[in-house]
N, C-alpha and C positions, 0 to 999 in steps of 0.2 A: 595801222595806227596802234594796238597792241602791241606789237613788235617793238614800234619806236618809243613807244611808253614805256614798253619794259627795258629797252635798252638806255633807257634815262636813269630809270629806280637804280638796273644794277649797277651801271657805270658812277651813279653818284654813292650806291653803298663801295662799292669797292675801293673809290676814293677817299670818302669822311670816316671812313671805320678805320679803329687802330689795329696795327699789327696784333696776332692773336698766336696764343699758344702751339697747335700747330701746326701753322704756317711757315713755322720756322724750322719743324721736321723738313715740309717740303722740298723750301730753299735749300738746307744744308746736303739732304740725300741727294739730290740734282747737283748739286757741285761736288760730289764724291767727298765731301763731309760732313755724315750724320750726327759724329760725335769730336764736335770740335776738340782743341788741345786747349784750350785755354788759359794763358799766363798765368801762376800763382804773385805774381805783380802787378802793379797798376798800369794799366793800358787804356787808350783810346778807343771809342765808340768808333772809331774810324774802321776797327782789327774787322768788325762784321763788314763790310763791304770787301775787302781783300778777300774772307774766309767764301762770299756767297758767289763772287768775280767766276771762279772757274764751273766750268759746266763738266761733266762728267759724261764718258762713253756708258750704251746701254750695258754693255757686263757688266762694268765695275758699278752700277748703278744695282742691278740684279745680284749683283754681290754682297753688296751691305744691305739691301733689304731682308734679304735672307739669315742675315745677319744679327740685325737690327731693330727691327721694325715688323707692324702686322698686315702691310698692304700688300697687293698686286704691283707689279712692275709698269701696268700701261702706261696708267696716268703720268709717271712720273718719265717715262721715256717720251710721252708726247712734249709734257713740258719742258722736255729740255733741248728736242729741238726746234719747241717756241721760243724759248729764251735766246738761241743762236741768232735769231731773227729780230727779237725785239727788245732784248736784253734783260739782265739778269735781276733787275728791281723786285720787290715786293709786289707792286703795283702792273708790273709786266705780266708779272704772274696769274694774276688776279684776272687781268685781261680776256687770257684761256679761262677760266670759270664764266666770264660774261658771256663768250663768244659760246659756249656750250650750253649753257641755260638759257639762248636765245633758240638755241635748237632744239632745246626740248620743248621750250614755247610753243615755236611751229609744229613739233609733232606732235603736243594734245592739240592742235588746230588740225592737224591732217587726222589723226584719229578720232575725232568731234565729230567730221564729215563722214569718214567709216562705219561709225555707227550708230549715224542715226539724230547726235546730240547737236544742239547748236555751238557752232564753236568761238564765236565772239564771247559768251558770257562764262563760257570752260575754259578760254585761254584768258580770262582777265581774273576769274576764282581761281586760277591756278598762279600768277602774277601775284594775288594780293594774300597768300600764304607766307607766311613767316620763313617759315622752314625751306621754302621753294628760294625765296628771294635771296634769302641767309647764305645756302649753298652755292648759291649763285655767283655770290661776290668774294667769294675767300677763297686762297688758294690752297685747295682740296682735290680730291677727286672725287665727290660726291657728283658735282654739273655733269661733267662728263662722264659719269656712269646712268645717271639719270636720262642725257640726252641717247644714249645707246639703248637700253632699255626702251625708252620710247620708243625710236627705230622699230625695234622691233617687235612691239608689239603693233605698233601701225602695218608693217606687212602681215604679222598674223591673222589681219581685220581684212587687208587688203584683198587678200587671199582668197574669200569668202565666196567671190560670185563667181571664181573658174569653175569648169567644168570639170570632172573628176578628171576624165579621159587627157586633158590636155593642160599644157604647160608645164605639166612636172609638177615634182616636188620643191621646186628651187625654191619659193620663192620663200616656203616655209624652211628650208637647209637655211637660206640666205637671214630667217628671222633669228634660228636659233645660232648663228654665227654673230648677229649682235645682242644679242642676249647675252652668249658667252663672252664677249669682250667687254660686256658691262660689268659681270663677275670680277674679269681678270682686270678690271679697272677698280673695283669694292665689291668686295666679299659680298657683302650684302646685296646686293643687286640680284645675289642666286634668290634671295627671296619672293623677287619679280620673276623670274625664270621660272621657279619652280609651282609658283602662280598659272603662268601660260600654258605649260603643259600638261598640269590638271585642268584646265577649262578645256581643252583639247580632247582629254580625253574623257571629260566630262560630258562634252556636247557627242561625241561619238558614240556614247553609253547608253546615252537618248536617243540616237536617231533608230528612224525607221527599221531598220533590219536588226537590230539589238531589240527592238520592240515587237516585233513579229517572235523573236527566238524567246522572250520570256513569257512572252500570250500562250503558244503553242511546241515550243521545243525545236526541234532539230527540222523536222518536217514540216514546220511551218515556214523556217527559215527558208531552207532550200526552194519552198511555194511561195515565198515570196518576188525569187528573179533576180538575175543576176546582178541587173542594170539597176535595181534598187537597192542589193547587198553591196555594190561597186559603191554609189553617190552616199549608202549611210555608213555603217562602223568601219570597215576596211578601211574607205577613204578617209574618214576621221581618224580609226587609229594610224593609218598609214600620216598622216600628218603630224601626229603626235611625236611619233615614231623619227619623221624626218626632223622635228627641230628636234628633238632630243641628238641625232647624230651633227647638227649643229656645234651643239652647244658640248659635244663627247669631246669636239675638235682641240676646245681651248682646257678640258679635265685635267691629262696626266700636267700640263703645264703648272697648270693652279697650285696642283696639289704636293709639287713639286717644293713650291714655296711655301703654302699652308702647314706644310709638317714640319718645313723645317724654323718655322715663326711660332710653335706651338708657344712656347716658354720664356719670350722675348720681353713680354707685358704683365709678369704676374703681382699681382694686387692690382691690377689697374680702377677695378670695379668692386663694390662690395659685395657681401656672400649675396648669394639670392633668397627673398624670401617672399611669398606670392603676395601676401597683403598688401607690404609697401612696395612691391610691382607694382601691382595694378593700378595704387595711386598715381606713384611716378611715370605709369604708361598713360594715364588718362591728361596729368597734368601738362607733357609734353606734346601730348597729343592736340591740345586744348592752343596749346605756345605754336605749334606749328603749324597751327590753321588760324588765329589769331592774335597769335604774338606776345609780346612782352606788357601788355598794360596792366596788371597786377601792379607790376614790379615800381611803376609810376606812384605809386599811392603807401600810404602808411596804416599800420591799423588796423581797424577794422574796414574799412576801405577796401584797403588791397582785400582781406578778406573776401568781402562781397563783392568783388571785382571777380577774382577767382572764379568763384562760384558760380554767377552769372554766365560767364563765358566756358563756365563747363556745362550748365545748365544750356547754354545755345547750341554748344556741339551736342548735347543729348538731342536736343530736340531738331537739328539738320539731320541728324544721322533717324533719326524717327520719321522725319519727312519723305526722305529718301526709302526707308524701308516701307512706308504707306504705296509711295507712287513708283515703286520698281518695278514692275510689272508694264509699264509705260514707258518707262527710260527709254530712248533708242530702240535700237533691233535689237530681238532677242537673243540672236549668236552672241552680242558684242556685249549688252548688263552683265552675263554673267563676269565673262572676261575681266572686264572693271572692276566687276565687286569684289573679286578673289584677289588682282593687284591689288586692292584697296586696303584690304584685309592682311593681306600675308604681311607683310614687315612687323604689325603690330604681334601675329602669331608667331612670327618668327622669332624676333626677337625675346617671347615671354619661355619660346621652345629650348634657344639658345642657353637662357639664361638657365634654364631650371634642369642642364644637363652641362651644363660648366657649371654649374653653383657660383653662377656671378650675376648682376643686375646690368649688361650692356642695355639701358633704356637712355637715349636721348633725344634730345630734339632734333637734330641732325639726322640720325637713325631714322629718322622717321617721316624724313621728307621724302623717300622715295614711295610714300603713299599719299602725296598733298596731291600731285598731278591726280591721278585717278578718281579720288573727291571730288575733286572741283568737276571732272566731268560727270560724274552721277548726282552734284548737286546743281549740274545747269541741266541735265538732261530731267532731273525730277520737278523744277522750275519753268519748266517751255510747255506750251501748249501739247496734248496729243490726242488729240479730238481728229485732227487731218491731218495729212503728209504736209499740206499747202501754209499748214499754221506751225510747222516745228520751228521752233526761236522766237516766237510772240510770248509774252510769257501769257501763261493760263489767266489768270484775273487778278485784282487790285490787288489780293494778301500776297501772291510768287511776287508782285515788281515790288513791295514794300519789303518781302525777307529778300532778296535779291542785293535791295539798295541797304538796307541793314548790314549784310555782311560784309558789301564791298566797303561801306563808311570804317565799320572798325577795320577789316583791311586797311585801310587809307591811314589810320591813325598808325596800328603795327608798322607799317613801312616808313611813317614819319618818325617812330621810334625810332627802327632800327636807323635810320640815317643819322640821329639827330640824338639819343638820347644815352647818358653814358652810363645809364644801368642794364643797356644791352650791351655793352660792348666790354671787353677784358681789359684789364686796370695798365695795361705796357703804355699807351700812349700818353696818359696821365699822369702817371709814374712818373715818366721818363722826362716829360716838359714840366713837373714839378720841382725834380731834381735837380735840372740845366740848373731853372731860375733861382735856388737855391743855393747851389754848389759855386755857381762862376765859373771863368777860366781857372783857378787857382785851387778850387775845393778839390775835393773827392769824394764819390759816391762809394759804398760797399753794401753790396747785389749781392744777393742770395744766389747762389749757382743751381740749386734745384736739384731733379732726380737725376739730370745727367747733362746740364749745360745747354738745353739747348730748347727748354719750354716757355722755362724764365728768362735766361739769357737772351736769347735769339730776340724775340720781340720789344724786349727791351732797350739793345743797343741798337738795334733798325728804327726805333722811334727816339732816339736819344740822339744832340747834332756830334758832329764826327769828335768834335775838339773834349766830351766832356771826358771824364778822368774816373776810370773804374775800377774796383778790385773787388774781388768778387772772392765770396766768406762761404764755408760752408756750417753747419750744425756740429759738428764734431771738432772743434776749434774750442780752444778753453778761453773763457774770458779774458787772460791774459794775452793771447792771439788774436783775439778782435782787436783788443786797445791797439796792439802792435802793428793790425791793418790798418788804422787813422795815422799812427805815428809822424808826426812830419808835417803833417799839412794846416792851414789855418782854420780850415772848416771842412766837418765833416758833413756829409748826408747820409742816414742809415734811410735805405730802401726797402721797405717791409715787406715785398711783393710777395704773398705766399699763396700760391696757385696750385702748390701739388704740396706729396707728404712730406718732404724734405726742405722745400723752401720754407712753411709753415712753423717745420721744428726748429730752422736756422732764426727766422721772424724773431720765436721768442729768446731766445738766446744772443742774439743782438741786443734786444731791448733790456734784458739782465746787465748785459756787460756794461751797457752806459748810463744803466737808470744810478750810479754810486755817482760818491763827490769828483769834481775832478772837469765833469762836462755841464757846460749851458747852454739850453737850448735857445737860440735863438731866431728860430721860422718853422714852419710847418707846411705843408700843402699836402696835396691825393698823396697818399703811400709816400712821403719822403718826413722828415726830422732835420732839419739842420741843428749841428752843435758847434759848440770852438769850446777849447780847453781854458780852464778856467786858469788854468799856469802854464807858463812856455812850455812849448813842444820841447822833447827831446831833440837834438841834435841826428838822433838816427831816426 
């Protein structure tokens, strides 16, 4: 029932949400055009269906990311021989994110059972996460690095009750093989990897035969036996050991591309500075366990909306550190709590050795799953095996029902409200209804054609009429892009640093005599000339 619940939430976000910034990397690198050509003339909304049409082979795909772009090659080689099969829409796309976040669903439900937590209220606290549900419906490769990751950290759990002697090492080779394919699907997912094999080698440090050798030295060790030096550190580091060659498998690959992507995004982020880190990690962190409801209010409102729901993540994450010690089995709290943990370290690590602030909400969802299971396992009874999933007493089933409510409202946002969602579909049916068959819209082209652009004309109907301006255009060159037509629409979309500086430089060129405006809507202006068009 979870399952088909979730698979409502994501199928209806991935439906009602507008095209978004980039998603339209996605599209375009799968069709072997990251950097479209784009007419310095007016063309049809139609040009992006043609440009998104062809699908591309895995080199030439692996070729311009390298190129281009800062991602891994899986994700985007899996989608496009999803695409061969269900074709090449926006919405096709999206599909693969759904079908991937339903897998990772199931796998905080197989790893709930693994250790210990109940997994009915870890697989619905992890459904009613912002940042979980988000990833989930956009065409990204966040789902699909998240459902891999999961993977494997559920055999890492799995793993627990062999016997040293027997089975091998596989099962652990096999965890840190998707682990490493979560990487080579988002970089960031090494931050879960590298998670797992410190609790690895964390819980090895502890056991028994590390504990004898720092009681009594060397001689203690060896008096200990061998059959107990075998079942503690050995076999612990030896598993360590084995996902690490895992995860060694998919390295020179990664790295392959990482170096040559060093320089492909710079400015993308601003310099780093630890104060307004921490805010902006707290604040995302708050958004992706709770959502966008701030952003619903005005004010001082939002204000103490904010607040509140930072004040509630203080105090689950205070719950959770009271009743840790209870969570689940002991092998598996820690595991979770270092997943849980690491992205937010990671990310403040990153940032403060590139001197840049990569913190966002998205970032940050591949710590929602792990939450939600240390907040259902710190919520269930542990008095007896017999009572795990009962919740302890009246106050766990009232903060329980607490979180999932505002859940419920986050995912009604994000389905429904247009202060979560990025200004392209707005824009763009603003525009239509503005422009007509006959108008012309002039679109800001962006940093490179294909942030602004790309979502923009996928939400815009084939027929409208665009030309597309960039910042470095003299006023006399805007006027010259409307030239001709009986109405104009300027598109103010300004989502990155170039569209923003194009924005105002539109708005200069047209605010003199000469044009009346005559409509308005989201992000559009309609004008007409106040004296006949020129002839050209």
């Amino acid at each position: 029932m979870v399952l088909l619940l979730g698979a409502c939430v994501l199928a209806g976000a991935a439906v009602r949400r507008g095209a978004e910034y980039d998603e339209a990397y996605s599209l375009f690198v799968v069709a072997g055009t990251p950097r479209p050509d784009w007419p310095a003339v007016v063309f049809t909304a139609a040009r992006v269906r043609r440009v998104i049409a062809a699908t591309a082979g895995p080199a030439r795909i692996a070729a311009e990311l390298r190129a281009t772009d800062v991602h891994p090659p899986l994700y985007f080689w899996v989608l496009a021989a999803w695409r061969r099969l269900v074709g090449p829409g926006l919405r096709a796309a999206r599909a693969l994110s759904v079908l991937a976040a339903l897998a990772a669903l199931a796998a905080v439900g197989a790893i709930a059972v693994e250790a210990g937590v109940p997994p009915v209220p870890a697989m619905l606290f992890t459904l009613g996460c912002y940042g979980f549900a988000y990833t989930g419906a956009i065409a990204r490769n966040f789902a699909l690095a998240e459902a891999l990751a999961l993977a494997g950290v559920w055999l890492v759990l799995r793993r627990r009750d062999r016997p040293p002697g027997r089975g091998g090492p596989a099962a652990d080779v096999a965890a840190g093989l998707l682990l490493g394919a979560a990487c080579f699907t988002n970089y960031l997912a090494a931050f879960t990897a590298a998670a797992v094999v410190l609790a690895l080698c964390w819980r090895a440090w502890h056991a028994d035969g590390w504990r004898a050798w720092r009681a009594g030295g060397w001689r203690a060790w060896r008096a200990d036996g061998w059959r107990a030096r075998r079942a503690g550190p050995l076999a612990g580091f030896g598993r360590a050991l084995a996902c690490l060659g895992g995860l060694a498998v998919w390295l020179p690959v990664g790295l392959w591309f990482l170096l040559a992507q060093g320089g492909s995004r710079p400015g993308q982020f601003p310099p780093f500075r630890l104060g307004p880190g921490l805010v902006l990690l707290g604040r995302d962190a708050a958004g992706a366990i709770f959502g966008g409801l701030p952003l619903y209010a005005a004010g001082p409102a939002r204000a103490a909306l904010g607040a509140g729901l930072a004040a509630g993540l203080v105090g689950l994450v205070g719950l959770i550190a009271w009743r840790w010690r209870g969570i689940g089995r002991a092998e598996a709290r820690g595991l979770l709590t270092l997943c849980a943990a690491a992205p937010a370290a990671g990310l403040l690590a990153l940032g403060l050795a590139c001197d840049s602030t990569p913190i966002e909400l998205r970032y940050l969802a591949f710590a929602t799953p792990f939450f939600a299971l240390l907040l259902a396992g710190a919520l269930a009874r542990q008095d007896s095996g017999r009572d795990v999933g009962r919740p302890a007493c009246r106050a766990s089933r009232a903060v329980a029902a607490a979180v999932l409510a505002v859940q419920a409202l986050a995912l009604a946002g994000l389905l429904t409200r247009p202060e979560t969602m990025q200004p392209a579909r707005a824009a763009a049916g603003a525009a239509a209804r503005l422009a007509g068959r006959d108008g012309r819209v002039l679109l800001p082209r962006g940093n490179d054609g294909v942030g602004v652009v790309g979502p923009f004309l996928l939400e815009a109907p084939p027929w409208l009429r665009v030309r597309l301006v960039t910042a470095h255009m003299t006023p006399a060159a805007l006027r010259a892009a409307a030239a001709g037509a009986p109405r104009v629409v300027l598109a103010p979309v300004g989502v990155d640093r170039e569209s923003r500086a194009t924005v105002a430089h539109l708005q200069a060129a047209f605010a003199g005599p000469g044009w009346r405006v005559v409509g308005a809507g989201f992000d559009a202006l309609a004008l007409v000339p106040t004296r006949p068009a020129s002839p050209r």
